[in-house]
C-alpha positions as CSV (number, residue, x, y, z in Angstrom):
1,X,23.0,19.4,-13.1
2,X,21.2,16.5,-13.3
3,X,19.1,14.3,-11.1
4,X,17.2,11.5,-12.3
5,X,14.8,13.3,-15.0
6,X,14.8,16.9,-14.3
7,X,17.6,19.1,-15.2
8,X,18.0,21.6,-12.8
9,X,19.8,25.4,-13.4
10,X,22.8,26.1,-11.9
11,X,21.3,29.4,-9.4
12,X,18.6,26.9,-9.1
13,X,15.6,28.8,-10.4
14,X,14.6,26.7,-12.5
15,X,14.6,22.6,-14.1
16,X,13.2,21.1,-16.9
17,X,11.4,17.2,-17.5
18,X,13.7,15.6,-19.2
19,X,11.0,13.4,-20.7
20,X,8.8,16.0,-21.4
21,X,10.9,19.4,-21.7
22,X,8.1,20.7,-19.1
23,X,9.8,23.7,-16.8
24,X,9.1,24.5,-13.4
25,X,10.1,28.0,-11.6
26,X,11.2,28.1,-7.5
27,X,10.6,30.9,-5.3
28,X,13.8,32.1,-3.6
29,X,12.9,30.4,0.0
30,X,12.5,27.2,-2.4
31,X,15.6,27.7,-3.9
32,X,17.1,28.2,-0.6
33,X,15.8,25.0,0.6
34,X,16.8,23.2,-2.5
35,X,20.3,24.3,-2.4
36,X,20.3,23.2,1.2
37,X,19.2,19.5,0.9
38,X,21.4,19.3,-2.2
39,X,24.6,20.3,-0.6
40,X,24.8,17.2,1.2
41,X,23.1,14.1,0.0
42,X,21.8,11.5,2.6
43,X,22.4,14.3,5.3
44,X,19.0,15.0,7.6
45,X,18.5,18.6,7.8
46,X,16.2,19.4,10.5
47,X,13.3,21.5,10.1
48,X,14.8,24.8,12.6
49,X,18.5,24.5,9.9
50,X,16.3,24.9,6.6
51,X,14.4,27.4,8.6
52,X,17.6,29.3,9.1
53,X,18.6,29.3,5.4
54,X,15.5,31.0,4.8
55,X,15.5,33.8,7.1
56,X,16.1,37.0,5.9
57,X,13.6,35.9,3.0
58,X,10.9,35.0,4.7
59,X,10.5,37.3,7.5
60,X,7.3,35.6,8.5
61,X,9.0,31.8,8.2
62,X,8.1,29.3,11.2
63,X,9.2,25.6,11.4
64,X,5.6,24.7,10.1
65,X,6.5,27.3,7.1
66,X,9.4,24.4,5.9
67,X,6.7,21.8,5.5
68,X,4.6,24.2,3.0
69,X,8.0,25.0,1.3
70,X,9.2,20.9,0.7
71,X,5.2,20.0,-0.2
72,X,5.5,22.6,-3.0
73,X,9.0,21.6,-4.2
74,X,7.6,18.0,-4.8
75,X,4.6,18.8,-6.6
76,X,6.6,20.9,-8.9
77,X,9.1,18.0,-8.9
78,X,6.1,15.2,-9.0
79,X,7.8,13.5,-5.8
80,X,5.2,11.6,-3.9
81,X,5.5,12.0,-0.2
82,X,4.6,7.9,0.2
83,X,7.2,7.1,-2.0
84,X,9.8,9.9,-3.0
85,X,12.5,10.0,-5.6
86,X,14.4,13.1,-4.4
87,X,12.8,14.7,-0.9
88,X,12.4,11.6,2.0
89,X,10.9,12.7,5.0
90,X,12.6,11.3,8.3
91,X,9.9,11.1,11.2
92,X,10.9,13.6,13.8
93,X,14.1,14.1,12.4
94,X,13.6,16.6,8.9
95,X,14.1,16.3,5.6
96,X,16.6,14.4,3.4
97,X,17.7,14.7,-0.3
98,X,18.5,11.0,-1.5
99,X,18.5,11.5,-5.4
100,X,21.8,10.8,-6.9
101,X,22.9,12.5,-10.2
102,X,21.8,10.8,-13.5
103,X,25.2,10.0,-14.3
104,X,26.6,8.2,-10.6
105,X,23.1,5.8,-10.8
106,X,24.3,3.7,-13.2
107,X,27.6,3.0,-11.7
108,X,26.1,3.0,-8.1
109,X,23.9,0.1,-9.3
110,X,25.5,-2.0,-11.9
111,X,26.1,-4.2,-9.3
112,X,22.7,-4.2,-7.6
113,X,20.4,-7.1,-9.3
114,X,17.2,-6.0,-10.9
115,X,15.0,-8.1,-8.6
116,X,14.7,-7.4,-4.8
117,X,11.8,-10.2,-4.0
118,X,10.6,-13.1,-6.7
119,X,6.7,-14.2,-5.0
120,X,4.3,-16.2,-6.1
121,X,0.4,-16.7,-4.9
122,X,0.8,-18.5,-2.3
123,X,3.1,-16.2,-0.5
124,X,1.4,-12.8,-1.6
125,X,-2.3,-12.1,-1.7
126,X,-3.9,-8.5,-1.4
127,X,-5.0,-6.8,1.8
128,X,-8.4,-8.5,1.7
129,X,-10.2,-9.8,4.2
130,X,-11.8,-12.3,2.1
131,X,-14.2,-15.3,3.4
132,X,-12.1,-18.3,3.7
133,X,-14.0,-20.2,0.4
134,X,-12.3,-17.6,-1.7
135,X,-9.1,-17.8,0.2
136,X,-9.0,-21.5,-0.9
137,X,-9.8,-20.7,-3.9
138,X,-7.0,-18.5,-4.7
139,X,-4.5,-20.4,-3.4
140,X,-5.2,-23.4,-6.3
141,X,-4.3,-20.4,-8.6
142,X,-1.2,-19.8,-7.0
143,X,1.0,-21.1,-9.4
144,X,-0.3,-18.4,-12.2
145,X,0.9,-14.8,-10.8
146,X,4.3,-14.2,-10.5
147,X,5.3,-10.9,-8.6
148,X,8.8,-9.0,-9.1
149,X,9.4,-6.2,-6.8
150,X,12.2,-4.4,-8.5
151,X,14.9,-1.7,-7.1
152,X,17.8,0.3,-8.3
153,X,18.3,2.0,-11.5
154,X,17.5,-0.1,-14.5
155,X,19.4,0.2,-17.6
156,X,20.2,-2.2,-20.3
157,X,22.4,-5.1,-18.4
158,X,19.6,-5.2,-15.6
159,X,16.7,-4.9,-18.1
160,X,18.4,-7.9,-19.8
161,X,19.0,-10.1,-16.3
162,X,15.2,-9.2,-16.0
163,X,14.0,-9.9,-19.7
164,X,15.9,-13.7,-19.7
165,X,14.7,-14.5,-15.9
166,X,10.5,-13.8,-17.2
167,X,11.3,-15.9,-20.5
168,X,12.1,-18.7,-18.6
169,X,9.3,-18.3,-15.6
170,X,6.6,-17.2,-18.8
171,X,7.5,-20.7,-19.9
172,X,5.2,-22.4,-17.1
173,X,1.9,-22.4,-15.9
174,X,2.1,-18.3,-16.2
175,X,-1.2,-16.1,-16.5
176,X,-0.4,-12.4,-14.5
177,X,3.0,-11.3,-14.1
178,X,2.6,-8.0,-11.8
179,X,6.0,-5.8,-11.9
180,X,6.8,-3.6,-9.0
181,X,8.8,-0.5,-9.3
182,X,8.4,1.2,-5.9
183,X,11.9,1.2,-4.9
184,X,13.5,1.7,-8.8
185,X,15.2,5.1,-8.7
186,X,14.9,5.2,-12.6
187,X,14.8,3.6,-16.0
188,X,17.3,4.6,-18.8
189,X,16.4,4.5,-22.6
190,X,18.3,1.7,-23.1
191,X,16.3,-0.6,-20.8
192,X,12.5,1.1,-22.2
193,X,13.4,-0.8,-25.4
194,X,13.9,-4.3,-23.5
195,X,10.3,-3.3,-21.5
196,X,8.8,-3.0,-24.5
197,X,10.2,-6.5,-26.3
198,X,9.3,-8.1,-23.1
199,X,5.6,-6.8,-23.2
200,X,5.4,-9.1,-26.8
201,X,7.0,-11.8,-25.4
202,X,4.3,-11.8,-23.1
203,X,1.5,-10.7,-25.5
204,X,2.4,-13.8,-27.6
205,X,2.3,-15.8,-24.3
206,X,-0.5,-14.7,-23.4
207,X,0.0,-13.5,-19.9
208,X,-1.2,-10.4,-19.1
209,X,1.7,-7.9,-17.4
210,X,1.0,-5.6,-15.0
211,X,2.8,-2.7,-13.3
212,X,2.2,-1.3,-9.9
213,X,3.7,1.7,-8.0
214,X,5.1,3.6,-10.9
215,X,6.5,6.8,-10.2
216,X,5.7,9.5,-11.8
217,X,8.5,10.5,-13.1
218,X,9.6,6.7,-14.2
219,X,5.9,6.4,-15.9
220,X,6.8,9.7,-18.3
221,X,9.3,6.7,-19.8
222,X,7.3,3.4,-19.4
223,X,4.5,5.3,-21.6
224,X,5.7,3.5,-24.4
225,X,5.2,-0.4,-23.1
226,X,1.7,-0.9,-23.2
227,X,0.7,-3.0,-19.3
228,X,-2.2,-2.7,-17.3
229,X,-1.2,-0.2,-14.7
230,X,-2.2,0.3,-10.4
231,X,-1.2,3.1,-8.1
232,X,0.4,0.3,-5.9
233,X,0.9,-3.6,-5.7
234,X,-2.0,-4.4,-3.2
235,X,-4.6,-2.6,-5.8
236,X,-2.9,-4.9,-8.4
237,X,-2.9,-7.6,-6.5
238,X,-7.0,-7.2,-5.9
239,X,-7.7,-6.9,-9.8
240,X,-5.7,-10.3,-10.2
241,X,-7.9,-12.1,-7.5
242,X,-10.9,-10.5,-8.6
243,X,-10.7,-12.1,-11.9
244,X,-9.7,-15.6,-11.3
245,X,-12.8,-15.7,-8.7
246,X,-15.2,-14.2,-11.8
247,X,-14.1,-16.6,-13.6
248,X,-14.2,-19.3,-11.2
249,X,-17.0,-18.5,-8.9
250,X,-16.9,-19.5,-5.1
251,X,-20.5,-20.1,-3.1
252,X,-20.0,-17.6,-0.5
253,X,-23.5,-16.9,1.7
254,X,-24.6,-13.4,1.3
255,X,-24.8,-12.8,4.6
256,X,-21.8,-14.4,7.4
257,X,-23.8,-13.9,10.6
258,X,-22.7,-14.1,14.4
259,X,-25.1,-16.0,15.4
260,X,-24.1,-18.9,13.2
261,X,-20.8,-18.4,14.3
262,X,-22.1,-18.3,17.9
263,X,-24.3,-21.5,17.5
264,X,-20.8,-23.6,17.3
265,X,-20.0,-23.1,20.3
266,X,-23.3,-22.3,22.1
267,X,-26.8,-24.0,22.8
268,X,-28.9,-21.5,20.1
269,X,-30.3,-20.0,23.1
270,X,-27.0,-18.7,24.5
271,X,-25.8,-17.5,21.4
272,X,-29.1,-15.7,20.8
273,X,-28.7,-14.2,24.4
274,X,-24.8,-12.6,23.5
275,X,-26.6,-11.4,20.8
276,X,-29.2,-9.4,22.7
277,X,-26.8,-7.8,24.7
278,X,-25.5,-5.8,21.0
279,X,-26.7,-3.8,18.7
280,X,-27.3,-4.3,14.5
281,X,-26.6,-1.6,12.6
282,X,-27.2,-1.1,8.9
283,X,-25.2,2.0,7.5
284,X,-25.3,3.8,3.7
285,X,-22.8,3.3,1.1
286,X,-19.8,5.7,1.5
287,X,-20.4,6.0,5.6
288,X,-17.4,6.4,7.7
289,X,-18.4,3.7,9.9
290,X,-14.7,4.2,12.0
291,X,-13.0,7.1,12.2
292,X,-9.2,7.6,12.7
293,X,-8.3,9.6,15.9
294,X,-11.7,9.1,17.6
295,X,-12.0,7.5,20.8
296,X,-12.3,3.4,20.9
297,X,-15.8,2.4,22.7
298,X,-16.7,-0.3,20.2
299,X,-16.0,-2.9,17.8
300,X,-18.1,-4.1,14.9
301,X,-18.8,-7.8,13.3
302,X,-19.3,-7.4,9.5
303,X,-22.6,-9.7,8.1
304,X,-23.4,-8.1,5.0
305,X,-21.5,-6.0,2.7
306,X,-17.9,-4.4,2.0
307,X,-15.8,-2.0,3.5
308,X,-12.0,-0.1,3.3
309,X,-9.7,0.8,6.0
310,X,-7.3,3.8,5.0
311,X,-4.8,5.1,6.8
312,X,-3.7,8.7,6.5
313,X,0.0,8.4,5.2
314,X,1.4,11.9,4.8
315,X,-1.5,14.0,4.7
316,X,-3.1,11.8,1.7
317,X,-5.8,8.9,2.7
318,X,-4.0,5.2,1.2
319,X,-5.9,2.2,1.3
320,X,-4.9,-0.4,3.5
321,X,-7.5,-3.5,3.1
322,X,-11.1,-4.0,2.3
323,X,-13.0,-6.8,4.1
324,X,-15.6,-8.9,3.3
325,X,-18.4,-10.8,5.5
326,X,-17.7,-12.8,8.2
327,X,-14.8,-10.2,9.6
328,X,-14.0,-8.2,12.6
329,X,-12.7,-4.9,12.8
330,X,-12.3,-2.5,15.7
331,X,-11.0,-5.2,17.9
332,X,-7.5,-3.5,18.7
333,X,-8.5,-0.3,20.0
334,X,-11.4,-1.8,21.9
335,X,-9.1,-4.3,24.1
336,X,-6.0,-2.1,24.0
337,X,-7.7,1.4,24.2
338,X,-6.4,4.7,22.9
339,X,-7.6,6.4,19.3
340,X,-8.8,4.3,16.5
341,X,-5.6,4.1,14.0
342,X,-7.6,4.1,11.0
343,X,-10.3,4.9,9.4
344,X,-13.3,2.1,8.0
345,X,-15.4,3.5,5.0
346,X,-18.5,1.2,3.8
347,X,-18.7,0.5,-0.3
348,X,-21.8,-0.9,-0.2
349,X,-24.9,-0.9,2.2
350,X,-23.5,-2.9,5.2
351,X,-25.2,-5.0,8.1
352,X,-22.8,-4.9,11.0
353,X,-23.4,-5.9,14.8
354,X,-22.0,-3.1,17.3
355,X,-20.2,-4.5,20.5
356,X,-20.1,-1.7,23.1
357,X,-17.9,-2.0,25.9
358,X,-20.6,-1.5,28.5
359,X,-22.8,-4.2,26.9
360,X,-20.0,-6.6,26.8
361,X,-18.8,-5.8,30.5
362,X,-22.5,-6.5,31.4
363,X,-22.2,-10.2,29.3
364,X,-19.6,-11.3,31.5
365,X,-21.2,-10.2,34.4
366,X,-24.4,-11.7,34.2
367,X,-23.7,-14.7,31.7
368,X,-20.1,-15.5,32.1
369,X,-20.2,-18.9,29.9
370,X,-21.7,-16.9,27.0
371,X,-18.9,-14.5,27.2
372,X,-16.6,-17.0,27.2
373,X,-17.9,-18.7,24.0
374,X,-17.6,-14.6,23.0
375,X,-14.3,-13.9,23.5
376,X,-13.4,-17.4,22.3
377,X,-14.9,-16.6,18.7
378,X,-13.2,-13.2,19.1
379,X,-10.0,-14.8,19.6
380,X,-10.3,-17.0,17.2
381,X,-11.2,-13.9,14.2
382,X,-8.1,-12.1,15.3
383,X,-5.8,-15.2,15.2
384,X,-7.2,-16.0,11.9
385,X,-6.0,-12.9,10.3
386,X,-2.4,-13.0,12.2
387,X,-1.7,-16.1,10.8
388,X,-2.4,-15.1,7.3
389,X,-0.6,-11.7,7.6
390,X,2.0,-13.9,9.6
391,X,2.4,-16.1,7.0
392,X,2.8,-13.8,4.1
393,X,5.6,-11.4,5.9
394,X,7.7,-14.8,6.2
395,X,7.3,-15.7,2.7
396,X,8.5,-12.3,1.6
397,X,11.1,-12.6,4.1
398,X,12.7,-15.2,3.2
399,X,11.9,-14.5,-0.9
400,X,14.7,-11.6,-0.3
401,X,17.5,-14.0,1.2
């Protein structure tokens, strides 16, 4: 039987790539797991019921002992955890097999169209904190990305729906045209061939096509259409905004500080007095200024330099955005206490000032103007970024109606 590209044995010991003829073996506990999940698509099976089909095999088996068994099954089944094709986990719930058989996709989608979200650059933009000159910038370019976040299965009607929708947007004002394929189940032979005539329609065009969150298992049959490829769409998205500012540079300061920030709301002497009342700290490339789990007791003001927040997804570090000068992070565990969330990583040598909770406790004591003017430039940071995260979730929204 098959599901999506590997062909598995009937005892279930065994599939093959259907793309690449590769084989993988199971052990009998995986096998008696597989089995399990399979016997009842979209049906949650809780860790302690897979437990149970694997006793008498495992003697030694514990809930915990599931969670090795399903991370091995998708390696040997190429399934990324972040973004599965056959094993979903279900938070506090189990495990869940959700691929359908090669044959039921194309009937179960026929009717499902190719494109779940059409955006362009003014409703997308990476998860960069950029300074606001680039912002600007970008958003005069706006007009030449187009972004299609595709689902279902695509064979050759959908593939064709897609291939005649990009002729006629390629007609415009079109330089990046960035293909998502994080919720396609699969791609049939049929629709490779219309991929690949679409990559020389765009060739001759001159647009430059990209593809982001390609699945491993989808990628073993895209191999063929030649497109600048990221591990997901905000990595895509980056690239595309890193080149239009190269070619287009923006005069951004080298260095964002505070105190200039301060001095717009302050006399110079009482912004130079908040500032006294902090610390500056200059960290190494690669330094994990933040780290996820640890307890909150400070927040940090980026001057100089780069860094990333990632968030642990599934055991595996992602990247969630990079910031630039001139940004805040830290603020959300320092007001609302608890753990930090995530972890902040410098790229570069960075220049940061260090707000401690007793130092600001002691601003509002003695100088309660001055932490005013603080918390108002604090405010105004955070509502900066809600607003453009704001603004993009309601663009996407309503790109799906």
């Amino acid at each position: 039987m098959q599901f999506l590209d590997w062909d598995f044995a009937q005892d279930l010991s065994a599939a093959e790539h259907v793309g690449s003829a590769e084989q993988v073996h199971f052990t009998r506990s995986e096998r008696s797991v597989l089995q399990t999940l399979m016997s009842y698509k979209g049906r949650v099976w809780s860790r302690n019921a897979l437990l149970n089909a694997v006793s008498g095999i495992d003697t030694g088996a514990s809930e915990r002992s599931i969670d090795f068994i399903v991370n091995r099954l998708r390696r040997k089944l190429r399934d990324a955890a972040h973004q599965p094709c056959y094993i979903e986990s279900r938070y506090g719930e189990g495990y869940v097999w959700i691929a359908d058989t090669s044959q039921a996709i194309p009937a179960t989608h026929a009717a499902l169209p190719p494109v779940r979200a059409r955006l362009r650059g003014n409703a997308i933009m990476s998860y960069c904190d950029r300074p606001k000159a680039e912002r600007a910038a970008l958003q005069k370019h706006a007009d030449s990305v187009l972004v299609l976040r595709l689902q279902g299965y695509l064979f050759y009607g959908a593939a064709n729906r897609l291939f005649e929708e990009i002729r006629q947007q390629a007609a415009g004002e079109l330089d990046y045209l960035v293909i998502d394929f994080r919720d396609v189940l699969g791609v049939d032979g049929t629709a490779i061939a219309v991929f690949v005539q679409l990559q020389g329609m765009l060739r001759d065009r001159n647009v430059e096509l990209i593809f982001s969150s390609v699945r491993q298992v989808i990628e073993n049959r895209l191999r063929l259409v030649e497109a600048r490829r990221f591990s997901a769409l905000d990595a895509a998205l980056e690239w595309r905004e890193t080149q239009i500012l190269n070619a287009s540079p923006v005069e951004v300061p080298a260095e964002l500080t505070m105190f200039s920030y301060l001095a717009e709301e302050l006399e110079s002497a009482e912004a130079a007095t908040v500032l006294q009342h902090f610390r500056i700290v200059v960290v190494p490339v690669a330094t994990d200024i933040v780290h996820a789990g640890s307890n909150t007791r400070e927040m940090y003001f980026l001057e100089r330099g780069t860094v990333e927040v990632l968030l642990n997804v599934e055991d595996a570090w992602v990247r969630a955005s990079r910031m630039w000068p001139g940004t805040l992070f830290g603020e959300i565990g320092f007001h609302l206490g608890g753990p930090r969330t995530a972890t902040v990583r410098a790229l570069e040598e960075c220049r940061l000032v260090c707000m401690e909770r007793g130092a600001v406790a002691r601003l509002e004591r003695d100088f309660p103007i001055s932490a005013i003017a603080l918390h108002r430039f604090l405010a105004d940071r955070a509502a900066t970024r809600l607003v453009f995260y704001n603004d993009m979730i309601v663009d996407f929204i309503r790109s799906t109606l």
